[in-house]
C-alpha positions as CSV (number, residue, x, y, z in Angstrom):
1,X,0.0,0.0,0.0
2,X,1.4,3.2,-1.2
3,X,2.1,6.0,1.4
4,X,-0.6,8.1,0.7
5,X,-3.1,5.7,0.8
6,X,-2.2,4.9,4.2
7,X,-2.3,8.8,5.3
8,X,-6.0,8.9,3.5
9,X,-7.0,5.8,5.5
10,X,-5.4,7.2,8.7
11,X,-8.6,8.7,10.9
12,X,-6.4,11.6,12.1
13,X,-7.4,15.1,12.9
14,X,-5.5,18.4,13.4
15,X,-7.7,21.8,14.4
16,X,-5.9,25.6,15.0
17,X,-8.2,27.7,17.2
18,X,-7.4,31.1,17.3
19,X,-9.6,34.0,19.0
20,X,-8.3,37.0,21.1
21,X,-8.8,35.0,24.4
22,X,-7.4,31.9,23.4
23,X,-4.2,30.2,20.9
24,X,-4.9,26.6,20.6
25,X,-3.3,24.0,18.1
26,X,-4.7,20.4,18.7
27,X,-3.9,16.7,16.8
28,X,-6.1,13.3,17.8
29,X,-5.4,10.4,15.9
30,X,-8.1,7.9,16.6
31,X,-6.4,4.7,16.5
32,X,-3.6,5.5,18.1
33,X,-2.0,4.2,21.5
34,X,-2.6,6.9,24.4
35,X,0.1,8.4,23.5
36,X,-0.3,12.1,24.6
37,X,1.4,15.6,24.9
38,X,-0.6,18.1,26.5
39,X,0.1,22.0,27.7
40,X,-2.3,24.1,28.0
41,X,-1.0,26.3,31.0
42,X,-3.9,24.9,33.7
43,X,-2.1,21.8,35.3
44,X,-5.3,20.1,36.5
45,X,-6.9,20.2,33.1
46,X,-3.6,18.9,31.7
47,X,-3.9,16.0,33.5
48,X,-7.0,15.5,33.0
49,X,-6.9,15.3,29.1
50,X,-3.6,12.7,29.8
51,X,-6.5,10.7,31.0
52,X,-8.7,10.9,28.5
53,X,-5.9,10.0,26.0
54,X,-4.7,7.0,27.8
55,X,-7.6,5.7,28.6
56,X,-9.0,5.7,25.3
57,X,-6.5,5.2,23.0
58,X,-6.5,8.2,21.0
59,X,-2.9,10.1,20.7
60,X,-3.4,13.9,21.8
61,X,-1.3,17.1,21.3
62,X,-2.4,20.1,22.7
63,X,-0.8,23.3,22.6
64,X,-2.9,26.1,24.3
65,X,-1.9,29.9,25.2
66,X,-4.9,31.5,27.3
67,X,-5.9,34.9,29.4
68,X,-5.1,32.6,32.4
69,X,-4.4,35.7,34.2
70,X,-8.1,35.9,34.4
71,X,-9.1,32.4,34.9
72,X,-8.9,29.1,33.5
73,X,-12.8,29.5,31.7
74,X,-11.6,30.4,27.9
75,X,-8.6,28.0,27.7
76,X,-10.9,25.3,29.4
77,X,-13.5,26.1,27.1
78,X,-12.0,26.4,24.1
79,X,-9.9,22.9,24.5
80,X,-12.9,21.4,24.7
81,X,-14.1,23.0,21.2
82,X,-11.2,22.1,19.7
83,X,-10.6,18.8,20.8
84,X,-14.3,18.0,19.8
85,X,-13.5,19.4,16.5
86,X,-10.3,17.3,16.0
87,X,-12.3,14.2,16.8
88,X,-15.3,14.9,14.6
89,X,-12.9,15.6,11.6
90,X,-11.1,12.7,12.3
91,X,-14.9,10.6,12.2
92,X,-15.8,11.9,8.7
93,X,-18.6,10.7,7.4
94,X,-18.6,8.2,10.8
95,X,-18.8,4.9,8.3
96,X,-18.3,1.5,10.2
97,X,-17.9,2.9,13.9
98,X,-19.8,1.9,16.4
99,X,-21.5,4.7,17.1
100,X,-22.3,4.1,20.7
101,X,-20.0,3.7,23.9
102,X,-20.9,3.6,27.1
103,X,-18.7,3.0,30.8
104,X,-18.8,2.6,34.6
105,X,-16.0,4.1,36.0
106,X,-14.9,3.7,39.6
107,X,-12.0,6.2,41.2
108,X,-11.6,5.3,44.8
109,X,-14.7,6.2,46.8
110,X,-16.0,7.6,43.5
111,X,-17.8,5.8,40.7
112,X,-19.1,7.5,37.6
113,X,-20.9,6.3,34.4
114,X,-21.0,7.6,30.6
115,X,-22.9,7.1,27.5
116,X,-22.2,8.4,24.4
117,X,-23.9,8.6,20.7
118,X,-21.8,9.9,18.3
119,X,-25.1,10.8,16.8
120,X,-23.6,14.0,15.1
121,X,-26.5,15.6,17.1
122,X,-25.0,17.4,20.1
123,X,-26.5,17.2,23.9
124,X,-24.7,17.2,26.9
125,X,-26.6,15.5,30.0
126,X,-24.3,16.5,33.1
127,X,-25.7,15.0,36.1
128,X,-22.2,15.5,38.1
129,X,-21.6,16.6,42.1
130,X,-19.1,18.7,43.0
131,X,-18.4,19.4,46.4
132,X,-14.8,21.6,46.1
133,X,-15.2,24.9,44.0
134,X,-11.8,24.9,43.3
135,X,-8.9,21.8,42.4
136,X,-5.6,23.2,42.0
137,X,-7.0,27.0,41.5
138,X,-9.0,25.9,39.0
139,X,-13.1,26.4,39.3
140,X,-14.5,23.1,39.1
141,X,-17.7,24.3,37.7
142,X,-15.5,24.7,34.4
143,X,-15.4,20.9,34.0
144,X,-18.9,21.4,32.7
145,X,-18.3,23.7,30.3
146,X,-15.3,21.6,28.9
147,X,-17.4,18.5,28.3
148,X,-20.9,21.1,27.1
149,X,-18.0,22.2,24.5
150,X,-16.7,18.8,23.7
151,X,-20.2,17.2,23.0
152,X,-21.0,20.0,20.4
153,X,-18.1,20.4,18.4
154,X,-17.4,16.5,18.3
155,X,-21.2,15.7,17.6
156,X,-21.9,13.5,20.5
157,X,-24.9,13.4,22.7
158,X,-23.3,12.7,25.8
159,X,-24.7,11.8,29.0
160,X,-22.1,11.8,32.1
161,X,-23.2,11.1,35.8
162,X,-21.4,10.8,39.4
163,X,-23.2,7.9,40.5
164,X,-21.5,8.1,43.9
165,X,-19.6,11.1,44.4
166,X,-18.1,10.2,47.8
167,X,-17.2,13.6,48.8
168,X,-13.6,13.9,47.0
169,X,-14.0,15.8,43.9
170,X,-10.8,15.2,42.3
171,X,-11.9,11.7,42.1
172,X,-15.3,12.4,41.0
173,X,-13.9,14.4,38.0
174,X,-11.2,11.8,37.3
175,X,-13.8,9.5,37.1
176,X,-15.9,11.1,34.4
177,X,-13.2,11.5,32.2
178,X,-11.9,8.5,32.3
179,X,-15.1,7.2,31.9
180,X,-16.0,9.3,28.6
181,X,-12.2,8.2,27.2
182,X,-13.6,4.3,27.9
183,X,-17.1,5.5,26.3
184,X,-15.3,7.3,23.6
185,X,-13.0,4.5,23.0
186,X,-16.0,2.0,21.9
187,X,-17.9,4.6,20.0
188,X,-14.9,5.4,17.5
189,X,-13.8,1.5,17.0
190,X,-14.5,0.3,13.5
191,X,-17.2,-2.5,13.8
192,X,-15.4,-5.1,11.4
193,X,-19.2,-6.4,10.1
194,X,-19.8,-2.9,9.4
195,X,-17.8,-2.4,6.4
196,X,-17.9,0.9,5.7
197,X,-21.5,1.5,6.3
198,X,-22.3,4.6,8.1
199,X,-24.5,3.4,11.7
200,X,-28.3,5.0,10.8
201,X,-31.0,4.2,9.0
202,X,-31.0,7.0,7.5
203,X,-27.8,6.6,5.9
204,X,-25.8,9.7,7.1
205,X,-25.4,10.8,10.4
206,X,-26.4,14.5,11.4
207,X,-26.0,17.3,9.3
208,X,-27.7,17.5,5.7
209,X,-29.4,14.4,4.4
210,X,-28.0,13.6,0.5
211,X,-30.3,14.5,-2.3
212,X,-33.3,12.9,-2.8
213,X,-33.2,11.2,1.1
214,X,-36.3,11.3,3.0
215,X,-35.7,12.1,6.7
């Protein structure tokens, strides 16, 4: 197989995110290893995305420069939109995956669970307690808007719950991601009696149906 096939068969994503309030280059490659390199300049969010790579197999870069002399909210933010992005541009039309992933995660006391449909319809459920407002000098309540920002950029209705918090929020968060990267890691495998089918009835998923389709 010549070299450019492989690169065209490769499900890899790259996204550049720009804006006065954040810089932000991101790379996924779906069927990679969990290989990751992340800086983004908020160490708790950092390691939090290691997680998600690890655990689900997907290589992530990030490279983020953010006004984190105001707070952690656009850079948090805006990793999430670009990571989703990455992803769903690594999906294309999402033919032979398996669409749907779903994981019980338990950290410590904690123990949280995930669903996902990479539906190309995007819907965040977040059904998450939070006892500590802050992890690290980072407000907590901005996990919420990383995985809100995730779910819409990557096309995913995504439901994510803290079944039993157990009063230490660093697990509880740890938890949830590494129970969307085991979620996310199903979802994105290529179902080998799928061929290159794309999982709907309807024959595309989100987005404009092709001409002449009935919805």
């Amino acid at each position: 197989m010549a070299a450019d096939q492989r690169e065209t068969m490769m499900r890899i994503g790259t996204v550049e995110r720009v804006t006065r309030e954040t810089s932000i280059s991101v790379r996924v490659d779906l069927d990679g290893t969990g290989v990751y390199d992340v800086e983004t300049g908020v160490g708790f969010l950092d390691h939090m995305l290691e997680q998600l790579s690890r655990h689900s197999l997907i290589d992530l870069t990030v490279r983020a420069k953010g006004d984190t002399h105001i707070d952690a909210h656009h850079t948090t933010e805006d990793c999430g939109l670009a990571i989703g992005q990455a992803v769903a541009q690594a999906l294309g039309a999402r033919a032979g995956i398996r669409r749907y992933g779903d994981a019980l995660i338990p950290m410590d006391e904690s123990l949280a669970r995930c669903a996902i449909d990479l539906s190309n319809r995007p819907y965040l459920v977040w059904r998450v307690g939070l006892a500590a407002p802050t992890l690290g000098g980072m407000e907590t309540e901005l996990f919420r808007e990383w995985f809100q920002a995730f779910a819409q950029t990557c096309g995913a209705t995504l439901h994510m719950e803290s079944v039993h918090d157990g009063g230490n929020t660093h697990h509880v968060i740890e938890a949830c991601f590494k129970a969307l990267a085991r979620a996310l890691r199903a979802a994105v495998e290529i179902d080998p009696r799928a061929a290159a089918a794309v999982p709907s009835t309807k024959g595309v998923l989100g987005g404009s149906l092709p001409s002449g389709t009935a919805p």
